[in-house]
DOTOR-785803 format. One record per residue (C-alpha): z, x, y; residue in one letter. Coordinates in steps of 0.05 Angstrom, whole numbers. Each point is the difference from the previous one (the first is absolute). Example, Ala and Ser with C-alpha at 12.3 -4.5 7.8 and 13.67 -1.06 7.14 Angstrom:
ATOM|zz|xx|yy|aa
ATOM|156|246|-90|A
ATOM|-13|27|69|S
END
This chain:
ATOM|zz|xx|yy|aa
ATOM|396|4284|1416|X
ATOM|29|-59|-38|X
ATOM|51|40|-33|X
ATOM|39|21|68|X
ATOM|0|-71|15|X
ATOM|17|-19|-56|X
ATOM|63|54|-7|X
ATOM|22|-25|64|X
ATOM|10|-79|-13|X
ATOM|37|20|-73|X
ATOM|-62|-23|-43|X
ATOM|-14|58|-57|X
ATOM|-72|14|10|X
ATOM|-12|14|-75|X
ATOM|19|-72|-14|X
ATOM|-45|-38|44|X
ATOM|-81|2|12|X
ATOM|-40|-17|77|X
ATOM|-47|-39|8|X
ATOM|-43|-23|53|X
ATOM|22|-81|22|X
ATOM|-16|-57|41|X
ATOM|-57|-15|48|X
ATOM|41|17|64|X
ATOM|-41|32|65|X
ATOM|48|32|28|X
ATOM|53|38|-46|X
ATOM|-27|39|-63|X
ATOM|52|-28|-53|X
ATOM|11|17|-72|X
ATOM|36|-32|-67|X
ATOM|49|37|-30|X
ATOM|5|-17|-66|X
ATOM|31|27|-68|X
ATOM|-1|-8|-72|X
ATOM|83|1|-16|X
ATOM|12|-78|23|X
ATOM|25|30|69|X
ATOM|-17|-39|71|X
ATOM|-57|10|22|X
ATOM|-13|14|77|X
ATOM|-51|-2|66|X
ATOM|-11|58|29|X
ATOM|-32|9|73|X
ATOM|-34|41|52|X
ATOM|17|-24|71|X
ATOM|-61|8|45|X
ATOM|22|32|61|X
ATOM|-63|-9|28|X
ATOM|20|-70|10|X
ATOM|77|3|-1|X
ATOM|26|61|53|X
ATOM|71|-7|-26|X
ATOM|12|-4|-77|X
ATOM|76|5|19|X
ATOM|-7|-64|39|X
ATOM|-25|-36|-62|X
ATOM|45|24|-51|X
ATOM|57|-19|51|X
ATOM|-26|-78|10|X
ATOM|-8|-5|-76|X
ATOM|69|30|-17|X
ATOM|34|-41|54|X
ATOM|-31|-70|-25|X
ATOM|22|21|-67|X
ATOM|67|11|15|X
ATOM|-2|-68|35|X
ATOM|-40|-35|-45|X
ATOM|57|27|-59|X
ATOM|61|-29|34|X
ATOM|-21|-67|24|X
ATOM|-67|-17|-50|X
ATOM|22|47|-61|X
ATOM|-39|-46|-51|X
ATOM|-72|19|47|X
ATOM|-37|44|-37|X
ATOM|-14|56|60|X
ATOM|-50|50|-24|X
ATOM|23|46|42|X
ATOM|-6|73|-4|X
ATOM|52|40|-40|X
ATOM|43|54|19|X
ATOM|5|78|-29|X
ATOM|69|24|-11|X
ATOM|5|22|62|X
ATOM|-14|-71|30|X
ATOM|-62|24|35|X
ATOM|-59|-55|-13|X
ATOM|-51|64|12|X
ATOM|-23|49|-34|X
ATOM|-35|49|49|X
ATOM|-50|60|-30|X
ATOM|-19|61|35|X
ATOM|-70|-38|24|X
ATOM|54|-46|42|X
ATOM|-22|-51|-49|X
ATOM|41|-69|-19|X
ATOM|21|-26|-53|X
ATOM|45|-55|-25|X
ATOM|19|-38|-71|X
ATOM|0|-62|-13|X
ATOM|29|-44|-57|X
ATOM|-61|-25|-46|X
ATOM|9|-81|-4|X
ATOM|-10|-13|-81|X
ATOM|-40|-63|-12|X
ATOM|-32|-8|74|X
ATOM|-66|3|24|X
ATOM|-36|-4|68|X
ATOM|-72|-26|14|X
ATOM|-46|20|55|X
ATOM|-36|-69|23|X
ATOM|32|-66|2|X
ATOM|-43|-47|-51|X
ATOM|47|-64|2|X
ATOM|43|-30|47|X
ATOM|64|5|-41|X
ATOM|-5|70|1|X
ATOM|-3|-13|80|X
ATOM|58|-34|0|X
ATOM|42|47|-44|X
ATOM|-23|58|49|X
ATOM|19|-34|65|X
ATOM|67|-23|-26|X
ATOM|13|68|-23|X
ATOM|-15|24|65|X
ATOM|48|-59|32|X
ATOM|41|16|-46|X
ATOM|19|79|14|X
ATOM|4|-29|82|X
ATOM|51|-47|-14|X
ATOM|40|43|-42|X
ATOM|5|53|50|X
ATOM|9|-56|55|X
ATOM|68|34|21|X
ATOM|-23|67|3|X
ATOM|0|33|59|X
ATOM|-69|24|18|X
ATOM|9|38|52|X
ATOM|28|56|-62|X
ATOM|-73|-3|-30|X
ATOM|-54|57|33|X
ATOM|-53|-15|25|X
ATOM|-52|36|-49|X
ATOM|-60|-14|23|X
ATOM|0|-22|74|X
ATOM|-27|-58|29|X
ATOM|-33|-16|-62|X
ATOM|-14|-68|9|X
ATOM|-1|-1|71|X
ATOM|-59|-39|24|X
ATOM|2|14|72|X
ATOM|-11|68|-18|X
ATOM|-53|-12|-39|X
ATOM|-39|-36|39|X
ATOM|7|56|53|X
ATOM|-29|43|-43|X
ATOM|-54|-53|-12|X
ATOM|-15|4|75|X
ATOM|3|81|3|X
ATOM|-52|-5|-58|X
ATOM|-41|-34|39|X
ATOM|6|44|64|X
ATOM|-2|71|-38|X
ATOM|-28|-21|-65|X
ATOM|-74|7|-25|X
ATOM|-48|-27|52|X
ATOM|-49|-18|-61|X
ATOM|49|-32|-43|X
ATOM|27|-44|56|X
ATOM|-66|-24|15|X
ATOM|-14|-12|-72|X
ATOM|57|-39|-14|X
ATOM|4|-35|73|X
ATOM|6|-75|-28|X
ATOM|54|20|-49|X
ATOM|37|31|52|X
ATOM|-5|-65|56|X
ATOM|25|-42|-59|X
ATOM|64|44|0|X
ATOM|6|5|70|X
ATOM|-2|-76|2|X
ATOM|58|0|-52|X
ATOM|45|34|51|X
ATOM|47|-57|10|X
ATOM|23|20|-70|X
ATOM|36|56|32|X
ATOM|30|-39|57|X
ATOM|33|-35|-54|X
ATOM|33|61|-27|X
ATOM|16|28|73|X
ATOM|34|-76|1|X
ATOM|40|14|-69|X
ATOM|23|67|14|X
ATOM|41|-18|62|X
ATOM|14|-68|-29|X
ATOM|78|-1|-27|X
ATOM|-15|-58|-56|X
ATOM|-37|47|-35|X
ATOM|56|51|-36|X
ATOM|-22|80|-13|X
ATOM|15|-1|-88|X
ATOM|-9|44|-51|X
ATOM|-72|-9|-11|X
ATOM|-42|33|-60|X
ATOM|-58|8|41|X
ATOM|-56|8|-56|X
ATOM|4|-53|-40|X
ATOM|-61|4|-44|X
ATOM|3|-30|-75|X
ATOM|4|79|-25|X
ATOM|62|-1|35|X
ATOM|34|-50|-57|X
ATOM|25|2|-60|X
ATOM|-7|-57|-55|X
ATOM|29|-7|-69|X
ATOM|-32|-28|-61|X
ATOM|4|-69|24|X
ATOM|-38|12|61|X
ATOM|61|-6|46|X
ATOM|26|49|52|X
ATOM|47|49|-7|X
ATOM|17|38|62|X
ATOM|-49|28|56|X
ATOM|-13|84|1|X
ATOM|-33|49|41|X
ATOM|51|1|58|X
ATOM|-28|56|46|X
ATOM|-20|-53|49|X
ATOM|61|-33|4|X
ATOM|29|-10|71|X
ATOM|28|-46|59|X
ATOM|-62|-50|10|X
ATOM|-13|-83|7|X
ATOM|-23|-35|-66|X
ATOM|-66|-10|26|X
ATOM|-24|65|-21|X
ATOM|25|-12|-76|X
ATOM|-32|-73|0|X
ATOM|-54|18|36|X
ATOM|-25|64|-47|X
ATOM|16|-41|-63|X
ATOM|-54|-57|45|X
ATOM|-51|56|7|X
ATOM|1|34|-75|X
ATOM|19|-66|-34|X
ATOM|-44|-57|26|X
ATOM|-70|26|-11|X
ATOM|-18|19|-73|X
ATOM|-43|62|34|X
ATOM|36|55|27|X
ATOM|-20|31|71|X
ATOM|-48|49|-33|X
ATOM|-40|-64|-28|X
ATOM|-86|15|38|X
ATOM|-20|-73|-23|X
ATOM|33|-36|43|X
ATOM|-17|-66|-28|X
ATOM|55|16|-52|X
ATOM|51|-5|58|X
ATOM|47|-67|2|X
ATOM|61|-25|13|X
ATOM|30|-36|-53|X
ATOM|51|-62|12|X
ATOM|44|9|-57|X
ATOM|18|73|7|X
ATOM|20|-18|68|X
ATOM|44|-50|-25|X
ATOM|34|48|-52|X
ATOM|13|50|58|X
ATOM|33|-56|49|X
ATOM|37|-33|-65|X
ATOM|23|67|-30|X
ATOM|24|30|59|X
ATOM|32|-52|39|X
ATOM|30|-21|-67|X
ATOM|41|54|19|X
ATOM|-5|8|73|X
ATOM|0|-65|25|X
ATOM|67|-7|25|X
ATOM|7|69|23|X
ATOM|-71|-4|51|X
ATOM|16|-31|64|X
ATOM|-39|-68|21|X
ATOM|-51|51|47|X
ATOM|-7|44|-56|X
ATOM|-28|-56|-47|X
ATOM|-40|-28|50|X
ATOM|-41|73|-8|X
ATOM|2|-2|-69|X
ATOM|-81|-4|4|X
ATOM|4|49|56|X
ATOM|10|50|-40|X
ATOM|-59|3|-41|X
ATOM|-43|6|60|X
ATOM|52|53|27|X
ATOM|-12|38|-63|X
ATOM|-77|-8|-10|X
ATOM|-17|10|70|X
ATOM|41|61|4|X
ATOM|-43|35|-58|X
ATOM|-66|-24|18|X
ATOM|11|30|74|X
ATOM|37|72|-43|X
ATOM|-62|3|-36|X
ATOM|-52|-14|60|X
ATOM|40|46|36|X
ATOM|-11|62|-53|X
ATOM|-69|-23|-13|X
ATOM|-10|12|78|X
ATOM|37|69|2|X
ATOM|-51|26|-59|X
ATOM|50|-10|-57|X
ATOM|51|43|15|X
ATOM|59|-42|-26|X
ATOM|-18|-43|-59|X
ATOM|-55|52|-18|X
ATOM|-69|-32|-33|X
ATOM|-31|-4|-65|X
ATOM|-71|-12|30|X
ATOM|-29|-6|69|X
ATOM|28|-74|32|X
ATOM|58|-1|-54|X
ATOM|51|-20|61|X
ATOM|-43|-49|30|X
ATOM|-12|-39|-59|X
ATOM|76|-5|-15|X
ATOM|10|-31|75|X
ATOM|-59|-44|-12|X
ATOM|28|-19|-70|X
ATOM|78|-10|47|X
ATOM|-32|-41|53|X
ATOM|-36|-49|-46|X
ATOM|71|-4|-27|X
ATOM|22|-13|59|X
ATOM|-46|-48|22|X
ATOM|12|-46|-64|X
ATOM|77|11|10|X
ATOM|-9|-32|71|X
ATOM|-48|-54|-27|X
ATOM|57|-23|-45|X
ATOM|53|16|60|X
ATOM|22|-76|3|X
ATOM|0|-16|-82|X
ATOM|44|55|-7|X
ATOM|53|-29|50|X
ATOM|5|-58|-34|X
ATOM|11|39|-70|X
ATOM|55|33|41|X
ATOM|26|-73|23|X
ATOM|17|-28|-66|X
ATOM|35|70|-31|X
END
C-alpha cells in the first residue's frame, strides 16, 4: 500500500521506512523516515467518516498556503505537499485518502498542558495563524465539517435527546440535565453574536488542543498543524476550546471528579498570549466576551456528550456503560467553576 503512495508524491519507497505516529483520534498517520540524510515526512489517512469532502480540505490548506507564502513567507505553514501533478491526494482503489506532509526536524508536540507557559505559547500560536490570515478572504475556505461549533444546534439536539432519547437514561441523569437546561442563556448569547456585526467571521482553527502545536527545543512555538478544521468562524471557539482542554489539569475523561479545577494562571496565559496578538484586531464587544467563550465552549461539549449519552452512544461511542455521562458531569463541573470565577476573570481581561 505504502509504495503506490509513495510512487505517487516522488518519494522512492526503497529509501524510506513507515511507521506508526502521533496520538491523533481521528486520522491514522505515519513517519516516513530514511537512513540516507533525506527529509523526512508525515504521512496521513483522512477519515472520511468525519470529513465528507477530502477535496474540500486539501483546497483550504493549499489556498492558505499560497496566501500565507506571499504575504507571511517567513511562517512556517506545515501544510500538505503537492505530487507532481499538483494534486494534494493520493486516492487508492478503497477510495481511501492520503496526503504528505513535510516532517518538522527538531519539534515536538505534547498532549496535556502541565505549565502555563506552554498555555501561552499555544494560544498565541493560535492568535497568531488568525492574524496572519486577517486579510484572507474566508468566504474561499469550505466549510468541512458543518456547523461544527454551532451551539444552537446543539442544544437542539440536546432537546431531541430528551424527547426521543432513552426514557431510563433521562430519568437517571434528570438533575444533570435541569442544570443544562438552566444554562440556556448561554445560547442566547451566541444567537446574540451570530447576528451581531462587531463580531467579524475569521479564519478560525477550530480545534485548538495542545496536540495541535508544535514547540522547539526551547519550549517555544513554532507554527500550529492539523488544519482539517479550519474554516470561517468567531474566535470564541479557538479561545474557548484552548479554556476547556487547557485550564483543568484533568481531561474530560477524568471519573474522580475531585481532580477537576480551574486554574487562574493558565487562564491568564490564554488571555495574555492571545490577545498579545489579537488585541487590536478584536472589536471592544468581542473582548467584552473574552470569558464568554469558555462557557460557550464547555457548555457546548457537556450538552454533545449528554446528548449521545441519551441517544445510547451512537456518536462518541463508549468504553463502558455511563462513559458519556461521566464526561458531561466531568464538563459541567467545569463549567460550574468557570462561572464561579465568571467576574475574576473579567478583571484579568481588564488589565491585558
Amino acid at each position: 500500500m505504502f509504495d503506490n503512495i509513495l510512487t505517487h508524491f516522488g518519494l522512492n519507497p526503497a529509501n524510506f521506512t513507515v511507521q506508526a505516529f502521533g496520538s491523533g483520534l481521528i486520522n491514522h498517520t505515519w513517519k516516513i523516515s530514511n537512513q540516507h540524510g533525506l527529509p523526512c515526512y508525515i504521512l496521513q489517512q483522512i477519515n472520511t467518516a468525519v470529513f465528507k469532502h477530502p477535496e474540500d480540505i486539501a483546497m483550504n490548506i493549499g489556498n492558505l498556503g499560497a496566501w500565507l507564502k506571499k504575504e507571511s513567507p517567513d511562517y512556517l505553514f506545515a501544510g500538505a505537499l503537492p505530487a507532481a501533478t499538483g494534486s494534494y491526494l493520493f486516492v487508492d482503489d478503497k477510495k481511501q485518502y492520503f496526503r504528505l506532509f513535510p516532517f518538522i526536524a527538531q519539534s515536538h508536540s505534547v498532549d496535556m498542558v502541565h505549565t502555563p507557559e506552554q498555555a501561552f505559547e499555544a494560544a498565541r500560536q493560535f492568535a497568531r495563524f488568525t492574524k496572519l490570515l486577517s486579510g484572507f478572504d474566508t468566504s474561499r475556505l469550505k466549510i468541512t465539517i458543518p456547523q461544527f461549533h454551532d451551539l444552537s444546534l446543539r442544544y437542539q439536539q440536546f432537546t431531541d435527546a430528551l424527547a426521543n432519547g432513552n426514557s431510563i437514561r433521562i430519568q437517571d441523569a434528570s438533575g444533570l440535565i435541569s442544570y443544562l437546561q438552566q444554562q440556556h442563556h448561554m445560547v442566547q448569547t451566541y444567537e446574540h453574536i451570530k447576528n451581531d456585526p462587531a463580531f467579524a467571521l475569521r479564519v478560525i482553527h477550530h480545534d485548538t488542543k495542545i496536540s495541535n502545536v508544535l514547540f522547539d527545543a526551547h519550549q517555544k512555538g513554532l507554527c500550529v498543524i492539523d488544519l482539517d478544521t479550519v474554516m470561517p468562524g468567531y474566535f470564541i471557539s479557538d479561545v474557548g476550546d484552548m479554556m476547556r482542554t487547557y485550564l483543568s489539569p484533568v481531561s474530560e475523561e477524568e471519573r474522580d471528579f475531585q481532580k477537576i479545577q480551574v486554574r487562574n494562571d493558565f487562564f491568564t496565559a490564554i488571555a495574555q498570549g492571545y490577545l498579545g496578538e489579537l488585541n487590536n484586531e478584536l472589536s471592544a464587544v468581542e473582548k467584552r466576551h473574552f470569558v464568554y467563550a469558555g462557557q460557550f465552549m464547555i457548555y457546548m461539549q457537556a450538552l454533545r456528550f449528554l446528548t449521545d449519552h441519551l441517544n445510547d452512544d451512537v456518536y462518541y461511542g463508549a468504553k463502558y456503560d455511563g462513559h458519556n455521562l461521566i464526561r458531561a458531569q466531568n464538563q459541567a463541573i467545569l463549567l460550574q467553576q468557570y462561572n464561579e470565577k465568571e467576574e475574576l476573570f473579567n478583571q484579568i481581561i481588564s488589565t491585558i
